[in-house]
PDB file of N, CA, C and O in Angstrom:
ATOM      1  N   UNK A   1     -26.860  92.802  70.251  1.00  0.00           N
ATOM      2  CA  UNK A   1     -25.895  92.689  69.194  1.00  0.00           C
ATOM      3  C   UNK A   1     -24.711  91.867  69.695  1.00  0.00           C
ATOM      4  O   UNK A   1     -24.353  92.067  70.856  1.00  0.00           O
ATOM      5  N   UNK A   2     -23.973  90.844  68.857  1.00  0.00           N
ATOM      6  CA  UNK A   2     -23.427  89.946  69.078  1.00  0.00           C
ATOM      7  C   UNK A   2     -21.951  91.024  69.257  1.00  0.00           C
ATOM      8  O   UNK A   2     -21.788  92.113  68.708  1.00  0.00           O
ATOM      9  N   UNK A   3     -20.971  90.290  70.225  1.00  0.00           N
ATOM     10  CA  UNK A   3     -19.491  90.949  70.021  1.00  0.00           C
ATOM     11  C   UNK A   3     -18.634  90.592  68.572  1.00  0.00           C
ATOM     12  O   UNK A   3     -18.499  89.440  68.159  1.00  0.00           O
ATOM     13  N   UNK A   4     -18.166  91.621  67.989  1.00  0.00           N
ATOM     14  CA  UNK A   4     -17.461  90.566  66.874  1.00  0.00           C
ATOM     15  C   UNK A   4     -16.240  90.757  67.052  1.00  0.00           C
ATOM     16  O   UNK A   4     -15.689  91.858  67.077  1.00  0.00           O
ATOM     17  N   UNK A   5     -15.561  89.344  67.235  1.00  0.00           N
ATOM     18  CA  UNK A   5     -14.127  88.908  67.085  1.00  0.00           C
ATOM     19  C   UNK A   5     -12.878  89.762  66.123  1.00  0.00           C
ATOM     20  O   UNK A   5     -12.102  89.097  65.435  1.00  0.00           O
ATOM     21  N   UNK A   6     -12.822  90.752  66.152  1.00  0.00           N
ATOM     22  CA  UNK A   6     -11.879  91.296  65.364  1.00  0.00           C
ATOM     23  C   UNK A   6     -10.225  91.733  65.923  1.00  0.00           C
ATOM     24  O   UNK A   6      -9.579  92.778  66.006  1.00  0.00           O
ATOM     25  N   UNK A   7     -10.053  90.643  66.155  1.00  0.00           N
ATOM     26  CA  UNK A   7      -8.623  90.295  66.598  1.00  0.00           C
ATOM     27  C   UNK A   7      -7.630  90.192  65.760  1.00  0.00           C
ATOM     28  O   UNK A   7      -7.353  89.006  65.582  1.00  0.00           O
ATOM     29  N   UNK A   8      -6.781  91.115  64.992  1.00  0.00           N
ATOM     30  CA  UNK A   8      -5.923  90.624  63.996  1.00  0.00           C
ATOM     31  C   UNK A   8      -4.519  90.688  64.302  1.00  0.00           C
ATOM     32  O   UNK A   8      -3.584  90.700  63.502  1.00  0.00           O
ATOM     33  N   UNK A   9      -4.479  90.739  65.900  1.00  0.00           N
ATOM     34  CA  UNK A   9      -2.417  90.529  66.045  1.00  0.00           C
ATOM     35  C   UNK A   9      -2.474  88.989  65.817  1.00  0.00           C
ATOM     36  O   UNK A   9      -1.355  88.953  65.304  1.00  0.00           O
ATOM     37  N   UNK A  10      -2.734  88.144  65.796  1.00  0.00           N
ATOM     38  CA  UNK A  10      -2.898  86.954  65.928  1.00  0.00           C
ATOM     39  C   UNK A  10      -3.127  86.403  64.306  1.00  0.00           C
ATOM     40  O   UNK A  10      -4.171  86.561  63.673  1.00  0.00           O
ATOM     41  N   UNK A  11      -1.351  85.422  63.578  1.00  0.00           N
ATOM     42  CA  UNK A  11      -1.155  85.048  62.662  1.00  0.00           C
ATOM     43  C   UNK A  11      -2.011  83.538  62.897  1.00  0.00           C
ATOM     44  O   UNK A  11      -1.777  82.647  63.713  1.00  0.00           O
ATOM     45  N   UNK A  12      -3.211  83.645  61.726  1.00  0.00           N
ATOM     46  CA  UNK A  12      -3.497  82.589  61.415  1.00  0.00           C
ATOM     47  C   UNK A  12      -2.072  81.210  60.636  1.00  0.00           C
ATOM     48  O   UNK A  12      -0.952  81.442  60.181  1.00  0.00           O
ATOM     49  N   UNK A  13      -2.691  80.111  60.772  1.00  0.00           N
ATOM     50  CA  UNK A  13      -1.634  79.207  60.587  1.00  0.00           C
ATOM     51  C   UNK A  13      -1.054  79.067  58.824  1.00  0.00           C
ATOM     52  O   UNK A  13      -0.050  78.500  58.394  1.00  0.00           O
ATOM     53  N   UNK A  14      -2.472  80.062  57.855  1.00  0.00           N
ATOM     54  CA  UNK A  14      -1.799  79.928  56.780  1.00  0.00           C
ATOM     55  C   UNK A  14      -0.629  81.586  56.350  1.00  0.00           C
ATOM     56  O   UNK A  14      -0.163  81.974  55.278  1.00  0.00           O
ATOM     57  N   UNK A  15      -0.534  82.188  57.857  1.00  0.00           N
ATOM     58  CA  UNK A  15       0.113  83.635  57.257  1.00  0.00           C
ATOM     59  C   UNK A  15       1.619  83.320  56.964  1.00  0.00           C
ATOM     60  O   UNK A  15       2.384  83.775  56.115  1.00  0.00           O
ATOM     61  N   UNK A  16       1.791  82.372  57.971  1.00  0.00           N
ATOM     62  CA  UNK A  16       3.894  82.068  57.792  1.00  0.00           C
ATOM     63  C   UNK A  16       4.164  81.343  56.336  1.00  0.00           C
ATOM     64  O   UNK A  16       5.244  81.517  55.772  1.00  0.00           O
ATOM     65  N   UNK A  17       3.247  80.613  55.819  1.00  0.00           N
ATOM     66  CA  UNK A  17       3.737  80.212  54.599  1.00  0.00           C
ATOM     67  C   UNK A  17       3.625  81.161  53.177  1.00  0.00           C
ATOM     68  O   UNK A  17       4.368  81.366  52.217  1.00  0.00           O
ATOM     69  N   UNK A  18       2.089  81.678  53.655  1.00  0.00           N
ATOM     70  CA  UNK A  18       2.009  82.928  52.703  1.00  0.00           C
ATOM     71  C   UNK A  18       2.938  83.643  52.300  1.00  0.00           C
ATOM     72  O   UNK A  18       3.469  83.737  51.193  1.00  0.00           O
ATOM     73  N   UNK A  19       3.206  84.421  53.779  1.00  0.00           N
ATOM     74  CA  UNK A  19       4.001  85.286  53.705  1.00  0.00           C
ATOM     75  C   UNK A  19       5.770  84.752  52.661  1.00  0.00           C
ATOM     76  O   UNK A  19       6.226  85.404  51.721  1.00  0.00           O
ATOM     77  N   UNK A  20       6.471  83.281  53.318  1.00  0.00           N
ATOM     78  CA  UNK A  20       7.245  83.027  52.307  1.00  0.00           C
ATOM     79  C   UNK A  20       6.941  82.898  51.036  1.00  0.00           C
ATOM     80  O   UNK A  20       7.581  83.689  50.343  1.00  0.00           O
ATOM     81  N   UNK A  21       6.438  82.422  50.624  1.00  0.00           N
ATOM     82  CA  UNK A  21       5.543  82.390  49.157  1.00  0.00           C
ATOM     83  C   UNK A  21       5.775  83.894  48.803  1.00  0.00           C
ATOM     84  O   UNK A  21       6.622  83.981  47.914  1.00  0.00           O
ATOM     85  N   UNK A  22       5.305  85.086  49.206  1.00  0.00           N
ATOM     86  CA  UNK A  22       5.088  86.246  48.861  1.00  0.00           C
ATOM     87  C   UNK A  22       6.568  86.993  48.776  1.00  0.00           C
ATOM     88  O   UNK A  22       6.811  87.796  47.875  1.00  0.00           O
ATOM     89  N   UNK A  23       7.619  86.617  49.898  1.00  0.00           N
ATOM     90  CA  UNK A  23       9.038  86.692  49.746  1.00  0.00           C
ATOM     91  C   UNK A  23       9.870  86.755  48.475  1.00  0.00           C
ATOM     92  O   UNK A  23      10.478  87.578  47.791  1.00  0.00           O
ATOM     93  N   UNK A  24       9.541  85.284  48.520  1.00  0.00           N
ATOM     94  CA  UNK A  24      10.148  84.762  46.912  1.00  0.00           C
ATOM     95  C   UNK A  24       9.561  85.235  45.736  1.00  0.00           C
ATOM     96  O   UNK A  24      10.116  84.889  44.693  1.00  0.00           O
ATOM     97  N   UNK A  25       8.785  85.790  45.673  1.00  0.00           N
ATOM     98  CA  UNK A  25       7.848  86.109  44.888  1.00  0.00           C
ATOM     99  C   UNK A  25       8.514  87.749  44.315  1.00  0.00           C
ATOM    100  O   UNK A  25       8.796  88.107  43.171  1.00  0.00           O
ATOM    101  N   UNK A  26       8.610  88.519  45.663  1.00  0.00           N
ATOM    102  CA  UNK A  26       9.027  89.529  45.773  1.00  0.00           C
ATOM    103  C   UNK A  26      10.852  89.421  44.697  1.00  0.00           C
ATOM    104  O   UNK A  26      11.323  90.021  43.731  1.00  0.00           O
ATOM    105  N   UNK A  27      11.274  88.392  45.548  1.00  0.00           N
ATOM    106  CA  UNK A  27      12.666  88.415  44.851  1.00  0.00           C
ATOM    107  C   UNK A  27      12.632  88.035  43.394  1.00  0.00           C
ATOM    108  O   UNK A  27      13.226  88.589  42.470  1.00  0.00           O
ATOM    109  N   UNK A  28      11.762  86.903  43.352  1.00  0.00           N
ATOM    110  CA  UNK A  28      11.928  86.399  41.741  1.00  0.00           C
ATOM    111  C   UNK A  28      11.721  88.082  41.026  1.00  0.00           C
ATOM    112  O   UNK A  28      12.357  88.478  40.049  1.00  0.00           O
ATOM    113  N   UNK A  29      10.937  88.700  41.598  1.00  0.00           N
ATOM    114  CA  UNK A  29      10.766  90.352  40.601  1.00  0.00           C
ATOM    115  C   UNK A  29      11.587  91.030  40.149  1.00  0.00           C
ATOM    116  O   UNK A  29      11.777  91.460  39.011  1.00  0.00           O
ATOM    117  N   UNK A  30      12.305  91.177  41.443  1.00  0.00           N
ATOM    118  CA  UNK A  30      13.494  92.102  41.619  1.00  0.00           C
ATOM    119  C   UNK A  30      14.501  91.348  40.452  1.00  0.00           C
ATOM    120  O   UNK A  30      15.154  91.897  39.565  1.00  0.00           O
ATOM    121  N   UNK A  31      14.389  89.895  40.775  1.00  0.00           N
ATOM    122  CA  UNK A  31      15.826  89.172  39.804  1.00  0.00           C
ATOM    123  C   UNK A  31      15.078  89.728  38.319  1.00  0.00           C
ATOM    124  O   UNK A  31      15.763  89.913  37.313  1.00  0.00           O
ATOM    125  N   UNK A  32      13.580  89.962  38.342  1.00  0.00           N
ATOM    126  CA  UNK A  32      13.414  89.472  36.426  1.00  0.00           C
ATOM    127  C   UNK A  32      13.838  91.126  36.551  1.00  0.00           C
ATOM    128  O   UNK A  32      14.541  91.343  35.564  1.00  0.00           O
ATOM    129  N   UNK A  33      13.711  92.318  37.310  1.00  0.00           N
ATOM    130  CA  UNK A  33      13.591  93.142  36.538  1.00  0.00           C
ATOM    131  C   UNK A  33      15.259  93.832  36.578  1.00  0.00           C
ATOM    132  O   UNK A  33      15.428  95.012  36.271  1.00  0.00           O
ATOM    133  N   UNK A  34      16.111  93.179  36.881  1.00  0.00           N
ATOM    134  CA  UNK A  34      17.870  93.395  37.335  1.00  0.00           C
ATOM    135  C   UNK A  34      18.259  92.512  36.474  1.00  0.00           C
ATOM    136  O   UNK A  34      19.298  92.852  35.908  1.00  0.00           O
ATOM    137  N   UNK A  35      17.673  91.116  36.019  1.00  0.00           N
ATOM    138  CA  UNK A  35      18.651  90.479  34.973  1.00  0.00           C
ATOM    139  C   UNK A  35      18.989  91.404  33.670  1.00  0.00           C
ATOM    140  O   UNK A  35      20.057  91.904  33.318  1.00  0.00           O
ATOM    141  N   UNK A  36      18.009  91.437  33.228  1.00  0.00           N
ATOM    142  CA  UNK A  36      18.050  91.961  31.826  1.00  0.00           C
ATOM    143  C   UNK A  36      19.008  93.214  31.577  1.00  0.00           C
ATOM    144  O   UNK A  36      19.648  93.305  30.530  1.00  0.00           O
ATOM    145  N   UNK A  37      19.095  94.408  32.832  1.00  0.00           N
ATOM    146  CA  UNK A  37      19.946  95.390  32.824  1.00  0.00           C
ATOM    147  C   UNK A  37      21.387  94.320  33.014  1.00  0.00           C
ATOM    148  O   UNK A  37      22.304  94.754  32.317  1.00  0.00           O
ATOM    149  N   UNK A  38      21.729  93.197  33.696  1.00  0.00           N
ATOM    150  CA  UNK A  38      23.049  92.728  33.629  1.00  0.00           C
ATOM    151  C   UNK A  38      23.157  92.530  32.449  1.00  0.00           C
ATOM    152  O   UNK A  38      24.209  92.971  31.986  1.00  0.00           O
ATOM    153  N   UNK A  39      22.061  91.714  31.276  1.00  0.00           N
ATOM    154  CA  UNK A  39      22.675  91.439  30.067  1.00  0.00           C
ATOM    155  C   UNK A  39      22.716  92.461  29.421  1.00  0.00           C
ATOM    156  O   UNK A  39      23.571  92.335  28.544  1.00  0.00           O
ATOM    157  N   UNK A  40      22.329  93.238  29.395  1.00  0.00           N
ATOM    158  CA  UNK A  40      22.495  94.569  28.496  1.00  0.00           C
ATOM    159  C   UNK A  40      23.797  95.079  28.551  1.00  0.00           C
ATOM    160  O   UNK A  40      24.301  95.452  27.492  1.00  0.00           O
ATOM    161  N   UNK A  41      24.761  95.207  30.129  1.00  0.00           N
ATOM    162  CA  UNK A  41      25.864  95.828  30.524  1.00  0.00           C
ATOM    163  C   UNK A  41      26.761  94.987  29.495  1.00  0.00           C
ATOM    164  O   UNK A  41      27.349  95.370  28.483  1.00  0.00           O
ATOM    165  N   UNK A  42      26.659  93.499  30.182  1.00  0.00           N
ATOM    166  CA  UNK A  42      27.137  92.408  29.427  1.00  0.00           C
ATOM    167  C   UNK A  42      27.908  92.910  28.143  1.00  0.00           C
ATOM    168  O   UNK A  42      29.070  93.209  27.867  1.00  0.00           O
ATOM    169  N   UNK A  43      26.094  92.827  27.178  1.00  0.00           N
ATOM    170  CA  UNK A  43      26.409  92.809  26.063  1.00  0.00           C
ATOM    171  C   UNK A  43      27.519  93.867  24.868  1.00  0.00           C
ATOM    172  O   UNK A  43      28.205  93.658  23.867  1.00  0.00           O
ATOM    173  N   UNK A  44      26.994  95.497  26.081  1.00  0.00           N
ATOM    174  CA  UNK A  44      27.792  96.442  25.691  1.00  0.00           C
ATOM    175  C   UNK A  44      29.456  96.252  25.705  1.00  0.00           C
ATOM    176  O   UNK A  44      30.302  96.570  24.870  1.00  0.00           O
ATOM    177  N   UNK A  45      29.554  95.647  26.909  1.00  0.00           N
ATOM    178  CA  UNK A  45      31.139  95.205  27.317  1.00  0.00           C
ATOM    179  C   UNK A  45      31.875  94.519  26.024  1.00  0.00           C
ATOM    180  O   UNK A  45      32.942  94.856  25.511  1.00  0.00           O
ATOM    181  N   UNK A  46      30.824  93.254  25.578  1.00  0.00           N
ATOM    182  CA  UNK A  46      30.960  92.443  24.768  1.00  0.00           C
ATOM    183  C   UNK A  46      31.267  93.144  23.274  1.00  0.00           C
ATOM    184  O   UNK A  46      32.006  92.646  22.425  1.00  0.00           O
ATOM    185  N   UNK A  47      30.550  94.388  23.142  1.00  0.00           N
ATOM    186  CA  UNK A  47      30.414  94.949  21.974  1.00  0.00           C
ATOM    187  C   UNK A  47      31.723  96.051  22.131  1.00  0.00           C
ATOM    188  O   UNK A  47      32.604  95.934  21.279  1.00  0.00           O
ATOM    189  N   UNK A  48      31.853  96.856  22.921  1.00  0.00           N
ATOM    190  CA  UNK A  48      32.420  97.632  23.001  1.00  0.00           C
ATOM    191  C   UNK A  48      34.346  96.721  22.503  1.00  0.00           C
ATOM    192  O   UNK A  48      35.093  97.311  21.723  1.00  0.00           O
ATOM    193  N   UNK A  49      34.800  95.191  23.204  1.00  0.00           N
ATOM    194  CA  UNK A  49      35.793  94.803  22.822  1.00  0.00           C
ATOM    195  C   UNK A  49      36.218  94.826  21.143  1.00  0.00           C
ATOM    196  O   UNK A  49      37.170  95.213  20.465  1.00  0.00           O
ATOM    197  N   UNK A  50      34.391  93.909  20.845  1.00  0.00           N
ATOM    198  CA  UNK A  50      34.648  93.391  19.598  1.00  0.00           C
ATOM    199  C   UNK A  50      34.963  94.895  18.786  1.00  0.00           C
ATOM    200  O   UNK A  50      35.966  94.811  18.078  1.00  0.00           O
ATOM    201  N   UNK A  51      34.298  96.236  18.760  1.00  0.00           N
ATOM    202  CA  UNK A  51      35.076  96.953  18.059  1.00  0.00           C
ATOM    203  C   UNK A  51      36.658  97.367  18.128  1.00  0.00           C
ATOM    204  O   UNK A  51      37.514  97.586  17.270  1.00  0.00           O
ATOM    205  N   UNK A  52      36.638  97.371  19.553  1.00  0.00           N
ATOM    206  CA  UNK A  52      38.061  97.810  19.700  1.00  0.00           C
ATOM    207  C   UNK A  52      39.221  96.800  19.117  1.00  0.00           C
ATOM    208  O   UNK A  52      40.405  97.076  19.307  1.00  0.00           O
ATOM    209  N   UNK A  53      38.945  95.969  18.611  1.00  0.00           N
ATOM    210  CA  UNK A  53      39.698  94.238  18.684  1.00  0.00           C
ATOM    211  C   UNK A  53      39.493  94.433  16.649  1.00  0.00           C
ATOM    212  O   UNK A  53      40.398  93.932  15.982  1.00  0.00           O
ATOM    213  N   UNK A  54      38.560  94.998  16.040  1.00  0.00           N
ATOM    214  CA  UNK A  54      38.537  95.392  15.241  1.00  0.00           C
ATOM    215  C   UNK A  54      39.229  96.434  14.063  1.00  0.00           C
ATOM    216  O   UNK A  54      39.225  96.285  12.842  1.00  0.00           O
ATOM    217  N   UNK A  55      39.842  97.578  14.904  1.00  0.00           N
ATOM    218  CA  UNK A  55      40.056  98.710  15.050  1.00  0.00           C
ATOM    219  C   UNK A  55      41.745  98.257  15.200  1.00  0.00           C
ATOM    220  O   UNK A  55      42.611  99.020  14.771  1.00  0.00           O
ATOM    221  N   UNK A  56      42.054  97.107  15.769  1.00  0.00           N
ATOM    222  CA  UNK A  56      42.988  96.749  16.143  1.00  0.00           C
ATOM    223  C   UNK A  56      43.636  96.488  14.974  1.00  0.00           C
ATOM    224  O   UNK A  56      44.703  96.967  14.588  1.00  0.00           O
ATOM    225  N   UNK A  57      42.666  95.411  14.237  1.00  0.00           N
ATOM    226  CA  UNK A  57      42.882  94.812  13.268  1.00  0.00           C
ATOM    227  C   UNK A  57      42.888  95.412  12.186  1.00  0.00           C
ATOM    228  O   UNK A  57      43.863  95.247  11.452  1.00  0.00           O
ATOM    229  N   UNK A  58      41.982  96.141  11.838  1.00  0.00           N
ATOM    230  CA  UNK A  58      42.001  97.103  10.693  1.00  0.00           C
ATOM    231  C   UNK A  58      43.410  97.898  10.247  1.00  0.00           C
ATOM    232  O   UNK A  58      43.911  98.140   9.149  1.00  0.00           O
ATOM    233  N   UNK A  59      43.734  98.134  11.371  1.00  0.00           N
ATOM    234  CA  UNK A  59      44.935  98.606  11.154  1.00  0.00           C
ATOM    235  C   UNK A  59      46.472  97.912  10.629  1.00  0.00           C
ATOM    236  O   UNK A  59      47.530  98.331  10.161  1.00  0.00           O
ATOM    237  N   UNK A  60      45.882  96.620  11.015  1.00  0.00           N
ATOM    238  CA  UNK A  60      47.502  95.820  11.005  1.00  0.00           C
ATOM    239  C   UNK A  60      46.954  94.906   9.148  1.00  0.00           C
ATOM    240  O   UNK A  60      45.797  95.002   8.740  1.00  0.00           O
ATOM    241  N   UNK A  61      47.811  94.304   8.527  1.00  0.00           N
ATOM    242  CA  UNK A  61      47.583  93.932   7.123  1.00  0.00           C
ATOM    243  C   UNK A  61      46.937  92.712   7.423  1.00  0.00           C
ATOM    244  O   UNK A  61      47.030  91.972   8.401  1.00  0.00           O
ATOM    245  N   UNK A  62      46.155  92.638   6.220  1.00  0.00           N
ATOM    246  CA  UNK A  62      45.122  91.650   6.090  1.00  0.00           C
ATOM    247  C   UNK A  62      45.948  90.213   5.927  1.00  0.00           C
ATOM    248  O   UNK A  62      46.942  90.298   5.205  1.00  0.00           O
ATOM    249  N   UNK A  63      45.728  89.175   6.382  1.00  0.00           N
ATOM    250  CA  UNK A  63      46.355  88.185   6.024  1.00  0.00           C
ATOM    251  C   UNK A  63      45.695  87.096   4.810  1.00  0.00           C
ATOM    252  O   UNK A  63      44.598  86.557   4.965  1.00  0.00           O
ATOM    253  N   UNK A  64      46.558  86.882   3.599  1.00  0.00           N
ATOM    254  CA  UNK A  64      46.052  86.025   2.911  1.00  0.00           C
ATOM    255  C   UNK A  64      46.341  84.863   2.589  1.00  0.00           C
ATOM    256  O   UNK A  64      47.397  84.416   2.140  1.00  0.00           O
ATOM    257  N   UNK A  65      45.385  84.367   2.825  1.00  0.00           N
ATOM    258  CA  UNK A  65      45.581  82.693   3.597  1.00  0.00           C
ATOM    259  C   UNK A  65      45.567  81.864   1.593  1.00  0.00           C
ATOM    260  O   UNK A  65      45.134  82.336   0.542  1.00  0.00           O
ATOM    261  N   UNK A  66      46.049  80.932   1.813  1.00  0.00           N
ATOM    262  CA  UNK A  66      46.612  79.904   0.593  1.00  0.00           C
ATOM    263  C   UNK A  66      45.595  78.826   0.400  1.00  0.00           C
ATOM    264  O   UNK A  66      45.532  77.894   1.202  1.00  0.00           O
ATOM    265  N   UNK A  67      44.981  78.893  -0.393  1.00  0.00           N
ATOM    266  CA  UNK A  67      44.237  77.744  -0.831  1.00  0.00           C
ATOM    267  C   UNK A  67      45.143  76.475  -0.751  1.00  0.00           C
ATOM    268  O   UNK A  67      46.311  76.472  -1.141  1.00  0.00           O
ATOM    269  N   UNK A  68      44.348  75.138  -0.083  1.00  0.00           N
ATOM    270  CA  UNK A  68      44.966  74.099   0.358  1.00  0.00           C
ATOM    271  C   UNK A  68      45.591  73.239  -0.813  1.00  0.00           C
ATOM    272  O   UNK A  68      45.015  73.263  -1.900  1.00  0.00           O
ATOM    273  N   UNK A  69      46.696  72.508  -0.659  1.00  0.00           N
ATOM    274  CA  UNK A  69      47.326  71.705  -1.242  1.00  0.00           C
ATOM    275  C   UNK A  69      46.839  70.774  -2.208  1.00  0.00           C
ATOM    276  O   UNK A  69      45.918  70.193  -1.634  1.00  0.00           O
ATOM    277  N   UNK A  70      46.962  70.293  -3.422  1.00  0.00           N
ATOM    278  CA  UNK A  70      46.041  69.219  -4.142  1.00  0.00           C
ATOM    279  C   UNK A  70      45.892  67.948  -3.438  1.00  0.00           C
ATOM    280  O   UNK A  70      45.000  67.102  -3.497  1.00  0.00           O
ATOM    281  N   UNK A  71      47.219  68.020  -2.603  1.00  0.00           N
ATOM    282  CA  UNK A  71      47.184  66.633  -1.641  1.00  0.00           C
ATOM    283  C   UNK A  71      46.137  66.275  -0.829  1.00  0.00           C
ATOM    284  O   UNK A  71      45.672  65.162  -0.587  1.00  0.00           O
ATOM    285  N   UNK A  72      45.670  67.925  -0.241  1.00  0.00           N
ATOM    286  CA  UNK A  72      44.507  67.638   0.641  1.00  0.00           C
ATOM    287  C   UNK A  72      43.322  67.157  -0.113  1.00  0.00           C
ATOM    288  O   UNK A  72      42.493  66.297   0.186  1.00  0.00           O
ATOM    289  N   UNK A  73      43.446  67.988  -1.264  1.00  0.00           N
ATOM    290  CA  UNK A  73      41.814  68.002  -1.766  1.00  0.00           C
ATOM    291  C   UNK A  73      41.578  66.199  -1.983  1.00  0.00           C
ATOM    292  O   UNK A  73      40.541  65.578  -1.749  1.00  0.00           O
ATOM    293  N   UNK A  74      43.058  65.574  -2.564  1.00  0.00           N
ATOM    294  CA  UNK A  74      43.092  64.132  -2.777  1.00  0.00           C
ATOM    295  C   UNK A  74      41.948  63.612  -1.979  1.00  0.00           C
ATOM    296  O   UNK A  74      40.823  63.219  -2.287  1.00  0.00           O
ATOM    297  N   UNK A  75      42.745  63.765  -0.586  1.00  0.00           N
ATOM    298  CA  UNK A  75      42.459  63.562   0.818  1.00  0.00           C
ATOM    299  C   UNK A  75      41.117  63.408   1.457  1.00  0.00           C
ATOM    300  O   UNK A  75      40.646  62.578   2.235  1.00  0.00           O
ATOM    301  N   UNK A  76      40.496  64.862   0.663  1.00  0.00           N
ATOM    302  CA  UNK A  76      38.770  65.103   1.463  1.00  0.00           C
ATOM    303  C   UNK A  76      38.176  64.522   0.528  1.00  0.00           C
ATOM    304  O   UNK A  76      37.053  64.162   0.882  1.00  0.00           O
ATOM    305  N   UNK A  77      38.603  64.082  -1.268  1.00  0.00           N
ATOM    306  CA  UNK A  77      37.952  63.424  -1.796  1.00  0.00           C
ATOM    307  C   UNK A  77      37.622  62.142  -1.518  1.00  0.00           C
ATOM    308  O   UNK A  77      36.471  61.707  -1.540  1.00  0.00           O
ATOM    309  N   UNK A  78      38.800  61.394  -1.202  1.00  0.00           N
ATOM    310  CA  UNK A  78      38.718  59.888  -0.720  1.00  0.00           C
ATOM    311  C   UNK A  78      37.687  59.911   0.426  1.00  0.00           C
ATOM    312  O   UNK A  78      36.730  59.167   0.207  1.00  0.00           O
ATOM    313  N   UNK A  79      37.642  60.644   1.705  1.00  0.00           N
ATOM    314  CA  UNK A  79      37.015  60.457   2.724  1.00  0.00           C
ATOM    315  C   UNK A  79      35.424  60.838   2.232  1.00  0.00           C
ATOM    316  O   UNK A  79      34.550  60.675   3.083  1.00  0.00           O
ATOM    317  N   UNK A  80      35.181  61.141   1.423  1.00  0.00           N
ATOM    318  CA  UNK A  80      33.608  61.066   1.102  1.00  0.00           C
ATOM    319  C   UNK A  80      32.898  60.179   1.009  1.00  0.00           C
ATOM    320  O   UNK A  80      33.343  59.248   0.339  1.00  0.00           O
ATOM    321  N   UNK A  81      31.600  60.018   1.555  1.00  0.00           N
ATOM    322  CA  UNK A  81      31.404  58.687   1.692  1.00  0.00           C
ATOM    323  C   UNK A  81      30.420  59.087   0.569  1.00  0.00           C
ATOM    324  O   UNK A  81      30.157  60.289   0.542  1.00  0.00           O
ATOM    325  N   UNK A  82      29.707  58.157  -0.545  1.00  0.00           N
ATOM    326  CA  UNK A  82      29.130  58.183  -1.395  1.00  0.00           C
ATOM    327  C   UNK A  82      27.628  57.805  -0.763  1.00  0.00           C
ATOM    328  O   UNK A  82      27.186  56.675  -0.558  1.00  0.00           O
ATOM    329  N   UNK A  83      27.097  58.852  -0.562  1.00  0.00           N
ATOM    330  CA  UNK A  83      25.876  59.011   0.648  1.00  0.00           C
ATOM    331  C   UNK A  83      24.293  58.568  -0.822  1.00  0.00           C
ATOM    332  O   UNK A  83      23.373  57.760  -0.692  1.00  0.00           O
ATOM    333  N   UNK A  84      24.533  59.278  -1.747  1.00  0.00           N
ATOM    334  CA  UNK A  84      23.555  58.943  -2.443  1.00  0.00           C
ATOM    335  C   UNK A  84      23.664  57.633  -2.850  1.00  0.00           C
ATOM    336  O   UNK A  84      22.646  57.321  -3.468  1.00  0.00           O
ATOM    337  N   UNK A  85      24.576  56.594  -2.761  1.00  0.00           N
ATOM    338  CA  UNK A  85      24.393  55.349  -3.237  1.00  0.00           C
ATOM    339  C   UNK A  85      23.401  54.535  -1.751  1.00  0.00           C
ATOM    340  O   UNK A  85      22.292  54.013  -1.867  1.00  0.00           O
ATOM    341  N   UNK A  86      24.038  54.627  -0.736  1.00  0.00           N
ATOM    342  CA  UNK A  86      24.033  54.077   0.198  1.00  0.00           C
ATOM    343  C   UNK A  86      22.367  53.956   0.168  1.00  0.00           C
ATOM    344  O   UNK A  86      21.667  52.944   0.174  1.00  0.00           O
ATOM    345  N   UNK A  87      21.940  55.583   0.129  1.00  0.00           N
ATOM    346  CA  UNK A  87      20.557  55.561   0.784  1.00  0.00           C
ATOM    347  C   UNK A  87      19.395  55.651  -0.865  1.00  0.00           C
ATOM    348  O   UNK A  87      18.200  55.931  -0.776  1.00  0.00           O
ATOM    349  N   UNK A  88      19.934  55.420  -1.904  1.00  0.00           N
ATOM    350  CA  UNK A  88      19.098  54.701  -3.119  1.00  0.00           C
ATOM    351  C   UNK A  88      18.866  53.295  -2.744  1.00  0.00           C
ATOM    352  O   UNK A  88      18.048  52.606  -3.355  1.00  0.00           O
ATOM    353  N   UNK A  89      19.475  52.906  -1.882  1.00  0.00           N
ATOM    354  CA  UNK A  89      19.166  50.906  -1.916  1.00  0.00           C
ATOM    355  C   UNK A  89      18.323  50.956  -0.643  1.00  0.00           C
ATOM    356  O   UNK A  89      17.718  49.889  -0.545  1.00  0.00           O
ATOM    357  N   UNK A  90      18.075  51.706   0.278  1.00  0.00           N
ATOM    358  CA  UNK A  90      16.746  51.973   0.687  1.00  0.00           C
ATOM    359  C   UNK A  90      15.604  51.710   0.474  1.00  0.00           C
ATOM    360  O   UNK A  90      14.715  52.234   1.144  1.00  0.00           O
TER     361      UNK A  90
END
């Protein structure tokens, strides 16, 4: 019966790259499964202002804003560009 070679302290030449490969691999995990709890914190933070900023407001009087001047409306009328002529001669 033949001896068989079963030597395994000895890193073949593809184990050092493997092994990085398998590293990163490891981390990309860790990042997918930790991002999503950051956006979640995030989002609560985010949510938790907008009520309070709400709450803020609710309380203080509504402001009512003035329909714009005839001058303006002059104004946004002139700047219209007459889009259906342009693109009938098409």
């Amino acid at each position: 019966m033949a001896h068989l070679r079963w030597n395994f302290s000895r890193l073949s030449w593809w184990a050092k790259p493997s092994l990085f490969v398998c590293v990163i691999a490891v981390m990309g995990c860790l990042h997918a499964l930790w991002w999503p709890n950051d956006l979640l914190q995030q989002r609560e933070i985010l949510v938790k202002q907008a009520r309070q900023t709400y709450a803020v407001m609710g309380n203080q009087e509504r402001r009512v804003f003035a329909s714009p001047s005839p001058a303006l409306d002059q104004v946004f009328r002139e700047m219209r560009f007459p889009w259906d002529d342009v693109l009938a001669g098409c």
